[in-house]
C-alpha positions as CSV (number, residue, x, y, z in Angstrom):
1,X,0.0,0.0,0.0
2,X,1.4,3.6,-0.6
3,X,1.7,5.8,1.8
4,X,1.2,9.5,0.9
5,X,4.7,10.6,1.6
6,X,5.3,7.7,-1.4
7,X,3.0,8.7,-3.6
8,X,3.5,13.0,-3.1
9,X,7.7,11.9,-3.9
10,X,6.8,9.9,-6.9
11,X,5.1,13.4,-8.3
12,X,7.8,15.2,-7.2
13,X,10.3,13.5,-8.8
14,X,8.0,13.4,-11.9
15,X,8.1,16.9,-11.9
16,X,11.6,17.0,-11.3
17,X,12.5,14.5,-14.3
18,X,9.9,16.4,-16.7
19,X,11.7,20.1,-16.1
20,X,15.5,18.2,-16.6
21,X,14.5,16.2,-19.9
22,X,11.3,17.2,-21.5
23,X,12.0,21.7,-21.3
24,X,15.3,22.1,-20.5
25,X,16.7,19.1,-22.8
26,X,19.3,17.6,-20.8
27,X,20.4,14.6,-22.3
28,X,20.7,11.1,-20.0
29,X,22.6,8.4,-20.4
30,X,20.7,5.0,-20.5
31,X,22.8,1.3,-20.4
32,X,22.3,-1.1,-22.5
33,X,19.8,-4.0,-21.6
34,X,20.0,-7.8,-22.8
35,X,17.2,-8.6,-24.8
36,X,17.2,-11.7,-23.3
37,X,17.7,-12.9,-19.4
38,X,17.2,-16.4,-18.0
39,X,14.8,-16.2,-15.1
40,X,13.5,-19.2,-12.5
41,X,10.1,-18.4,-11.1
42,X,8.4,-19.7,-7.7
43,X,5.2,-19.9,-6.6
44,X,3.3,-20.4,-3.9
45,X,-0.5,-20.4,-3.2
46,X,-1.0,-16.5,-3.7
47,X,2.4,-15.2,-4.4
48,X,5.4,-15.8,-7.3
49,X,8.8,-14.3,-6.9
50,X,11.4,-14.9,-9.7
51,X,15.2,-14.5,-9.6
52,X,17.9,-14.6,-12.6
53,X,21.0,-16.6,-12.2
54,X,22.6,-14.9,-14.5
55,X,21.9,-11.5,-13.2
56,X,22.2,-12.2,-9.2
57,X,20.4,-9.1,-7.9
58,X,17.2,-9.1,-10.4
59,X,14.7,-10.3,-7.8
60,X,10.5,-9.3,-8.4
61,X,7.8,-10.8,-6.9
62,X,3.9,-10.6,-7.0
63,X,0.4,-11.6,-5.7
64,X,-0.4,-12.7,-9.3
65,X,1.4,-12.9,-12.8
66,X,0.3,-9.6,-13.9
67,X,2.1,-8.2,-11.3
68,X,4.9,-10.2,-11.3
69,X,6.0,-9.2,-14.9
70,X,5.5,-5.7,-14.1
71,X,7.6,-6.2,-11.2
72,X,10.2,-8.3,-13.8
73,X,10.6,-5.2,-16.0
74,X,10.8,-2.8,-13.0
75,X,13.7,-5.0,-11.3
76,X,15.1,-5.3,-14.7
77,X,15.7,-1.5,-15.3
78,X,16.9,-1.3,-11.8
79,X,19.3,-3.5,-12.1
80,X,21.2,-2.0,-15.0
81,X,21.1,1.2,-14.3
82,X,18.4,2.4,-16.4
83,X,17.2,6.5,-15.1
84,X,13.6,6.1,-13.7
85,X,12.5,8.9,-16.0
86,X,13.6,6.6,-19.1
87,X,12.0,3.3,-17.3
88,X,9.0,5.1,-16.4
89,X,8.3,6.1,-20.1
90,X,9.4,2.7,-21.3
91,X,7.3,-0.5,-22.6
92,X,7.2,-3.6,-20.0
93,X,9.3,-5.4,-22.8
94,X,10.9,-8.6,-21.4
95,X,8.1,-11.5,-21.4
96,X,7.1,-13.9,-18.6
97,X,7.5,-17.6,-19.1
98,X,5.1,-19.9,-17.0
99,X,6.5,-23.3,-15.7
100,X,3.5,-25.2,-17.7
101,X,5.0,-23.2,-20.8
102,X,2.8,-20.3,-21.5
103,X,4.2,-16.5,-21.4
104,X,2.3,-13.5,-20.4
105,X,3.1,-10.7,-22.5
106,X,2.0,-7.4,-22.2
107,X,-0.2,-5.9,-25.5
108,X,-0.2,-2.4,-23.8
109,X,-0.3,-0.3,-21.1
110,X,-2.4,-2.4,-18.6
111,X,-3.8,-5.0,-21.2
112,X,-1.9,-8.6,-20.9
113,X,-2.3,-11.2,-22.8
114,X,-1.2,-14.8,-22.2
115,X,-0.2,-17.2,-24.7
């Protein structure tokens, strides 16, 4: 749940992040992220986390697999660096594989789809 002191700093910071980029042009810097990342998901009744081996450090969890891949792509950005101004503005674009082989990927803003 967020608290207001969360939520009023997310808007700050918003603002903050709109007057660097968007009207006084400052340029950032943003890594480079893999296309692709092996990931090993977990569930329980009610909850899924998922970590990557090959990344030790990407960690996201969830109440449900909606959640959990927008947590993926959040922990993703995080983890390489990428400015929360860029990851904010940014498509969910990594894909979540299910253990019984289906992925949930993510249409649009807020629309999933699972294949």
């Amino acid at each position: 749940m967020d608290t207001i002191y969360n939520i009023l700093s997310d808007k700050v910071f918003d603002a903050v992040d709109t007057v660097k980029y968007e009207l006084i042009g400052l340029q950032q810097e943003v890594p480079q992220v893999p296309n692709k990342i092996e990931i090993r998901m977990h569930t329980k009744p009610g909850f899924a986390w998922i970590e990557s081996p090959e990344y030790p450090g990407i960690f996201a969890s969830g109440n449900d697999v909606f959640e959990l891949l927008e947590s993926l792509n959040d922990a993703i950005y995080s983890y390489f660096g990428v400015p929360r101004y860029t990851a904010k503005k940014s498509p969910n674009i990594f894909n979540l594989p299910l253990p019984d082989g289906r992925i949930v990927v993510e249409k649009s803003k807020h629309n999933f789809a699972v294949a």
